[in-house]
VMD Tcl script that draws the C-alpha trace (Angstrom):
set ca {
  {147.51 142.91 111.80}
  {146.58 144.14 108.28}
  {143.58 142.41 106.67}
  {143.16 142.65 103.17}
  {139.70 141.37 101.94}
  {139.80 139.05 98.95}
  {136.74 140.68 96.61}
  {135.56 137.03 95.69}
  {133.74 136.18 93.82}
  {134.40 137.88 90.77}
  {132.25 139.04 88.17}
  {133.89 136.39 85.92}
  {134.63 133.06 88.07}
  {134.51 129.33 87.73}
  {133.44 126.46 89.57}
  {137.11 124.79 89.71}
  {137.82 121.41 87.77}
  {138.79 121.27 84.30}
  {139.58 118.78 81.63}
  {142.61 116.65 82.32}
  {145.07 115.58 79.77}
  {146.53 112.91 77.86}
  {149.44 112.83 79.29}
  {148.22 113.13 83.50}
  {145.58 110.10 82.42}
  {148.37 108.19 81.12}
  {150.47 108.91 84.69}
  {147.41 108.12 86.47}
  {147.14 104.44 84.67}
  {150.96 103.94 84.88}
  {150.69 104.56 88.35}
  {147.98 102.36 88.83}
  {149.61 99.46 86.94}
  {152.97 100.08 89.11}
  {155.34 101.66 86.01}
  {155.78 104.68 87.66}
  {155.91 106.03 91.12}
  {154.06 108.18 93.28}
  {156.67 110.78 92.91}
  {156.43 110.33 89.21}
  {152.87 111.14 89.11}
  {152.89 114.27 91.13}
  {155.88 115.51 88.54}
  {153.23 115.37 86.09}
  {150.62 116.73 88.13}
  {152.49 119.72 89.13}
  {153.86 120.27 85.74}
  {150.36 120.27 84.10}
  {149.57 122.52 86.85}
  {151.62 124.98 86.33}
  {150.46 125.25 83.28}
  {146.83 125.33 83.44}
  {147.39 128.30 86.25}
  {149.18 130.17 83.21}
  {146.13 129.62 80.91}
  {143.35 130.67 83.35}
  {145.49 133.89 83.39}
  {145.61 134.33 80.31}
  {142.26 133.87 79.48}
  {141.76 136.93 82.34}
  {140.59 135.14 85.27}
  {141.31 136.56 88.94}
  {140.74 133.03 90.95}
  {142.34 130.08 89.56}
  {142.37 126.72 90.58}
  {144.43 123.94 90.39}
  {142.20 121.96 87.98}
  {141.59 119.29 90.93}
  {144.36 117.59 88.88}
  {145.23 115.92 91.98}
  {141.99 114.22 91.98}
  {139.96 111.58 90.77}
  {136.70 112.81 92.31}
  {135.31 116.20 93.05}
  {134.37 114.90 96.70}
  {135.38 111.28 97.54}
  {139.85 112.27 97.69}
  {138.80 114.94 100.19}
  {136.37 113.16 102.07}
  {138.17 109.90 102.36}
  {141.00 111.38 104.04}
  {139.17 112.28 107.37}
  {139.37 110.09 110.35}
  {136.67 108.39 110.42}
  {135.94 108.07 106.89}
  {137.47 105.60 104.22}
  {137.29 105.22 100.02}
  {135.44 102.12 98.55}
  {133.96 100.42 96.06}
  {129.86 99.93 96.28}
  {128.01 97.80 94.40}
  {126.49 100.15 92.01}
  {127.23 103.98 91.24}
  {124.94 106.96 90.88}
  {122.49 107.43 88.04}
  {123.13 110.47 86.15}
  {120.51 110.47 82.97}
  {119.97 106.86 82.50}
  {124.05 106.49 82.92}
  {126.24 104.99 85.98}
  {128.66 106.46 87.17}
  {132.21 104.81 88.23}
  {131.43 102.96 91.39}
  {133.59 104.63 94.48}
  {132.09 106.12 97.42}
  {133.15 106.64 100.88}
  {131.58 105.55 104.03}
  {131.77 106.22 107.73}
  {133.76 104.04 110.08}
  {134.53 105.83 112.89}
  {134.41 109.01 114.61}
  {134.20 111.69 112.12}
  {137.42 114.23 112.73}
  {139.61 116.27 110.62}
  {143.49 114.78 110.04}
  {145.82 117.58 110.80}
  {147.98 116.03 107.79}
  {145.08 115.76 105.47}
  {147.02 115.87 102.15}
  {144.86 118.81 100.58}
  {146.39 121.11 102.67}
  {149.94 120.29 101.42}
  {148.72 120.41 98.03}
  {147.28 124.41 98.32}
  {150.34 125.21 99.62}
  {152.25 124.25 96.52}
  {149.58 125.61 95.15}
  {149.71 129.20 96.26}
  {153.28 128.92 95.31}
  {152.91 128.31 91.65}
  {149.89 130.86 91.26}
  {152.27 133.43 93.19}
  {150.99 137.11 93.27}
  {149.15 136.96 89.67}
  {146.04 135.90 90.62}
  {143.42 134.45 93.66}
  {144.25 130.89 94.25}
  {140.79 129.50 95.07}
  {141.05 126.15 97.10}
  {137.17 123.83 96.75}
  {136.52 120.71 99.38}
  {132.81 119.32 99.41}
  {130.51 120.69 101.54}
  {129.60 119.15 105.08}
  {126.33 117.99 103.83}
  {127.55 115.67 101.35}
  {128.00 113.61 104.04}
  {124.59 112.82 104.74}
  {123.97 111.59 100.75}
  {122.78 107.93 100.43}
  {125.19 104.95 101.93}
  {127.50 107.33 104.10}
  {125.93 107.36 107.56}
  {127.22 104.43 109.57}
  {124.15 104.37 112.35}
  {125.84 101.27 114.20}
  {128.41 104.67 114.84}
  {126.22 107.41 114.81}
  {123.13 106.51 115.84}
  {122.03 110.29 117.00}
  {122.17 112.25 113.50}
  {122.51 115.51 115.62}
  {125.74 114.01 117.11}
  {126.89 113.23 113.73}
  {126.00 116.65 112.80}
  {128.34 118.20 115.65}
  {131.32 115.79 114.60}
  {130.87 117.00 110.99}
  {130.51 120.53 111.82}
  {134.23 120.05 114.21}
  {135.58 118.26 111.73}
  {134.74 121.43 109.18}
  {135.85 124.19 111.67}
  {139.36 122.29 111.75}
  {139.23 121.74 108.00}
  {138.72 125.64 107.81}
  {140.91 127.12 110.32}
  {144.01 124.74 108.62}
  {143.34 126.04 105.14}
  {143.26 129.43 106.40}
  {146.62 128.97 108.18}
  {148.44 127.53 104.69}
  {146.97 130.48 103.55}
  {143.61 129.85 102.04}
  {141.27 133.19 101.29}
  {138.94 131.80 99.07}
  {137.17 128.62 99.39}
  {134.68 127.23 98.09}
  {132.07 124.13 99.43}
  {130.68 121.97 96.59}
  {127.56 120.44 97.70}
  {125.33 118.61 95.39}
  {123.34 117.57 98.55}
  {121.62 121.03 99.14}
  {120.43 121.41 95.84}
  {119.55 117.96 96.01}
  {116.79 119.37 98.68}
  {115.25 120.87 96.45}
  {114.53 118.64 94.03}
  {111.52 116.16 94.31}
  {113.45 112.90 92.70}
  {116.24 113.44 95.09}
  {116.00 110.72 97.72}
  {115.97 111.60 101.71}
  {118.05 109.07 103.47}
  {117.58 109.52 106.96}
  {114.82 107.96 108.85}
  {112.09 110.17 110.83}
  {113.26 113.35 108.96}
  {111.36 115.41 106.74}
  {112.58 117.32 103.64}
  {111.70 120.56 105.76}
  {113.94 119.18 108.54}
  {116.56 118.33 106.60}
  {116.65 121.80 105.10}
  {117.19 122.96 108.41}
  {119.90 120.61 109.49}
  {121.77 121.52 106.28}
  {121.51 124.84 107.17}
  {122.80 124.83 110.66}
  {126.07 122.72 109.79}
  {127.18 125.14 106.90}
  {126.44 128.29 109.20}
  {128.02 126.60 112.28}
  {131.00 125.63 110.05}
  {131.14 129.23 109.30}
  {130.84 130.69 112.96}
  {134.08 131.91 113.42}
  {136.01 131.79 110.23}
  {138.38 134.31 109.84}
  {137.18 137.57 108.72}
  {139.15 137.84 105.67}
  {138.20 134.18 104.23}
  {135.78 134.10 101.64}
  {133.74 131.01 101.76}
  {130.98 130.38 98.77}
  {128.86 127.54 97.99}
  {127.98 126.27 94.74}
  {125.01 124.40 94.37}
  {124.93 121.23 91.22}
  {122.53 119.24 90.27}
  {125.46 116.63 89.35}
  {128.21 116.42 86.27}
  {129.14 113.05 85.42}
  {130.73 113.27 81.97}
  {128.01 115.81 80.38}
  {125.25 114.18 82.08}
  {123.18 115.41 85.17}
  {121.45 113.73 88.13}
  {118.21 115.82 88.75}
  {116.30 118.58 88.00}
  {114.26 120.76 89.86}
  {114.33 124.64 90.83}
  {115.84 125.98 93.82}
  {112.31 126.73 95.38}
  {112.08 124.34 98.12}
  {115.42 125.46 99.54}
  {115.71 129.24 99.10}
  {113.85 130.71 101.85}
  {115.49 128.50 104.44}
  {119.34 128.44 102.93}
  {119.52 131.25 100.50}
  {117.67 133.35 103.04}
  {120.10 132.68 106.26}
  {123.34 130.73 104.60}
  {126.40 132.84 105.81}
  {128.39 132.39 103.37}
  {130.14 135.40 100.71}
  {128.45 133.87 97.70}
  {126.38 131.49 95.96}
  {127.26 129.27 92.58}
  {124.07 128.83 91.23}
  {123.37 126.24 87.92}
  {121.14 128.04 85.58}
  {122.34 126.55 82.17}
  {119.44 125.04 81.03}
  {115.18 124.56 81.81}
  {115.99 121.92 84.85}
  {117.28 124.86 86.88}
  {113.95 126.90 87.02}
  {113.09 130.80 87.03}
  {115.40 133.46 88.54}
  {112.20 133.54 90.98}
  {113.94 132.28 94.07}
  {116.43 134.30 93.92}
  {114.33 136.84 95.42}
  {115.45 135.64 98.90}
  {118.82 136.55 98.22}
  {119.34 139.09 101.18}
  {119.98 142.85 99.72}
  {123.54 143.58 99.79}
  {124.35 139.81 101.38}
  {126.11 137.12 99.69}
  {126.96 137.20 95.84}
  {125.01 135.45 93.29}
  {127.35 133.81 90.49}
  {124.74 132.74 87.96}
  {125.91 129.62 85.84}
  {124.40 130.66 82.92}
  {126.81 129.42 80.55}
  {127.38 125.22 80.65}
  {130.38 123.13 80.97}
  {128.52 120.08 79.46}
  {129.28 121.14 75.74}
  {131.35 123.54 73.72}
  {129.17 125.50 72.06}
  {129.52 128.87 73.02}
  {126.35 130.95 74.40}
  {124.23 133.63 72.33}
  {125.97 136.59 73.65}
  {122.57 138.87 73.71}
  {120.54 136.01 75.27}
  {122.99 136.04 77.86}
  {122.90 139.40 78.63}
  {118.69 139.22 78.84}
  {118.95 136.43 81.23}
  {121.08 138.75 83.85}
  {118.63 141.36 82.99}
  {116.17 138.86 84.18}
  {118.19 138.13 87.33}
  {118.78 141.19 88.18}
  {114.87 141.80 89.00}
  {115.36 139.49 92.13}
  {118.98 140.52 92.99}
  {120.93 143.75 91.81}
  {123.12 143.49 88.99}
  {126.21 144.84 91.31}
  {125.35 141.67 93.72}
  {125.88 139.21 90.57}
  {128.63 137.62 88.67}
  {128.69 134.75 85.59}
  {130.28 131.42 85.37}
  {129.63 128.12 84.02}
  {127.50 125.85 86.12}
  {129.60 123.41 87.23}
  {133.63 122.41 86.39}
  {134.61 120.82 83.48}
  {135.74 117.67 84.83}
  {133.93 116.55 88.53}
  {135.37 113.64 87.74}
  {138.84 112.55 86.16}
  {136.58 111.59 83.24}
  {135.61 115.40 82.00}
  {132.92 116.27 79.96}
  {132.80 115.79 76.62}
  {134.40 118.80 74.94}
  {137.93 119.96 73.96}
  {140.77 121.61 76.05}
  {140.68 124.01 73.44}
  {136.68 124.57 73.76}
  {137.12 125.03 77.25}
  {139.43 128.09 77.49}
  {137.56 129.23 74.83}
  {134.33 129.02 76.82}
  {136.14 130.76 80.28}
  {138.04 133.81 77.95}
  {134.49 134.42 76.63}
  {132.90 134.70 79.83}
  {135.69 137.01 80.88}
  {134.73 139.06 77.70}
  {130.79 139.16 78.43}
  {131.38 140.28 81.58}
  {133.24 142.77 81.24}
  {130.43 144.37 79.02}
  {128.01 143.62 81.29}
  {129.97 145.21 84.13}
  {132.67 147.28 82.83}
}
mol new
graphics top color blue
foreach p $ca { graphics top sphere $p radius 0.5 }
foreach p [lrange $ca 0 end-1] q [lrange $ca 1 end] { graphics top cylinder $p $q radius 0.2 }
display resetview
């Protein structure tokens, strides 16, 4: 067997959501309120799909997603389709800058195990059929670790965190191997959780663990995840600090964290925020391994429109590129545009604007 090796990430990528429209929230309340059908709703969905695949190639981008227009959360329609797992509604939602979030969350209920009819994987394989051979079709799930934020744990189930651990990381390894076999080569882990390490207003929720330990749990479920993926399946993870409709949900740099899991994480690439002073120096960066995974530095935001000073950006990879060689970095807005089916508050129109620009500065940084 041939195996072609996807060069993900590229020196101009993106994180994966992006705004929905009009007319999908107007399926998605139609739905709700029982005026269409589920059928109905995916015609939509596909058709708006369709064509936001033809705009990210027109704006010159080699992975494209599908928006997450399938989606009402970045994590919780992934997660909540598990075994083990289910969707609800807490009492409260997150904080992000003084603001609450919509309240949904999932929570554990059973053994955690991956559902060989999980409905993501259908979805990809549309997918890959609308993106066709014009571009990288680039497929994001949450990490593992999100699964240890606040409220999730169920330790009437679990009460041995290492043996939740192992049912996660099983659950993962399925997850994996049945992307890769609808034909998945670049995916991508989202995990708010790991940066959330790092961060000293980030609360620890399990008992008799320290940050440190923690750190190294994380660690050993995303590299046992990994442990024998398919050599031709890229596999990055992007680290946010949260994106709840242009707000955030902590600061802090990614000190504590990098010379544990951006020292020994075995994954093809890192998504790093660094769109504004909560991120910190380039200075961690420095434990980047020489000639290991690929840094994509988020240097441009998805939380406005307003389109970056071209020279500052180029100073800041200059910056970078003290810690980690230019050749080992890429651009690409910090987060999506949408985590959630809310968006952040800019334009369609701003938005494409925003990714053909980034195509543009990088190819004078790297062309």
């Amino acid at each position: 067997m041939t195996i072609t090796l996807t060069k993900a990430p590229f020196r101009a990528d993106h994180v994966g959501s992006l705004l929905r429209p009009d007319n999908l929230h107007q399926a998605r309340k139609d739905f709700k309120e029982g005026t269409i059908s589920q059928i109905q709703l995916r015609e939509v969905e596909t058709k708006e799909i369709k064509r936001i695949v033809n705009k990210q190639i027109e704006v010159g981008l080699q992975a494209v997603t599908d928006g997450e227009f399938r989606r009402r959360f970045w994590h919780t329609d992934f997660l909540e389709h598990l075994n083990g797992l289910e969707g609800y509604v807490p009492e409260t939602g997150y904080i992000f800058d003084g603001i609450e979030t919509e309240k949904y969350n999932v929570r554990n209920t059973g053994k955690i195990s991956f559902n060989p009819d999980h409905p993501f994987v259908k979805d990809f394989i549309e997918f890959k059929d609308i993106v066709g051979d014009r571009a990288i079709p680039k497929q994001t799930i949450p990490s593992p670790n999100q699964l240890f934020e606040k409220g999730i744990h169920n330790s009437e189930i679990y009460s041995d965190i290492e043996e939740y651990a192992d049912d996660i990381i099983k659950a993962y390894q399925d997850a994996l191997q049945a992307f890769y076999d609808a034909g998945v080569r670049y995916l991508q882990l989202d995990d708010v959780y790991i940066a959330g390490l790092s961060s000293d207003n980030f609360q620890l929720v399990e008992d008799g663990y320290s940050r440190e330990q923690l750190i190294e749990l994380a660690l050993r479920i995303i590299n046992e995840v990994l442990e024998n993926k398919p050599e031709d399946l890229v596999v990055t993870t992007h680290l946010c600090r949260g994106n709840y409709q242009s707000t955030w949900a902590f600061e802090g740099s990614y000190a504590q964290i990098a010379p544990t899991l951006l020292a020994k994480e075995k994954v093809d690439g890192f998504f790093l925020e660094y769109d504004d002073d909560r991120s910190g120096s380039f200075e961690p960066l420095k434990h980047i391994p020489k000639d290991g995974p690929q840094v994509v530095l988020g240097v441009f935001t998805s939380k406005n429109g307003e389109l970056e000073d071209k020279e500052a950006i180029k100073a800041r990879i200059k910056d970078a590129s003290q810690y980690v060689a230019l050749e080992q970095l890429c651009i690409s807005p910090q987060c999506g545009f949408a985590s959630t089916h809310h968006g952040n508050k800019l334009t369609e129109e701003q938005q494409w604007e925003k990714l053909k620009y980034i195509v543009d500065v990088a190819k004078e940084i790297w062309e």
